[in-house]
N, C-alpha and C positions, 0 to 999 in steps of 0.2 A: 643451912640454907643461906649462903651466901649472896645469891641473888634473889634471894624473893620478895627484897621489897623495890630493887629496881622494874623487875615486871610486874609487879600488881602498880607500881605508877604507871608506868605503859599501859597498862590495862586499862586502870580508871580512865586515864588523857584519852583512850581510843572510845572510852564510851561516851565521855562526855564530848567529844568531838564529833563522830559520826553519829550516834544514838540519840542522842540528847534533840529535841527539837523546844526546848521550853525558853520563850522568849523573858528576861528578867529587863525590868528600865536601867538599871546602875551596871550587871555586870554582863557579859560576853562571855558567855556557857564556852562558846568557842575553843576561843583564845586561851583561858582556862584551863581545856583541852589539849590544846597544842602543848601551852607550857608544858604540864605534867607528865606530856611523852616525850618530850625534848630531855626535863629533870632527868626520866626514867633512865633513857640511851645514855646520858653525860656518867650518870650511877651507876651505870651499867659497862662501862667503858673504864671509867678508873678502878671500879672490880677486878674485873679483870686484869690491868696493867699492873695494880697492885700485890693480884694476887701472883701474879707472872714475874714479877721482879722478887717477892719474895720468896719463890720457889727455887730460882737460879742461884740464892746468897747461899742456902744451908749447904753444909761442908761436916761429910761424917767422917771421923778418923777412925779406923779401927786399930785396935792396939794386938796385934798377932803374937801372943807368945808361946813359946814351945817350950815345956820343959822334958830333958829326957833325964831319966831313973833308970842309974844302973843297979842293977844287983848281982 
């Protein structure tokens, strides 16, 4: 599971942003929010690039050998 913890921060950032209505004095449930699905796509996007660039480097050689047996 290569991406599952960039979408469960997607996740969390979408509830705490739209779901969430509890007002705190110090922090912004918000913005909080936002970050976290921001974090998620940024996590989510080098994933992928990453895992896309190290798909393209592997290089299989196959070694074909023939042997023929006379008798």
């Amino acid at each position: 599971m290569k991406y599952g913890g960039a979408v469960a921060l997607m996740i969390i950032g979408a509830i705490l942003y739209f779901a969430v209505n509890a007002e705190l004095q110090a922090v912004n449930i918000d913005m909080i929010g936002l970050i976290l699905m921001i974090g998620g796509v940024g996590w989510l996007i080098i994933s992928l690039i990453v895992n896309a660039s190290s798909r393209r480097k592997r290089v299989v050689h196959v070694d074909d050998r023939r042997e023929i047996i006379e008798e």
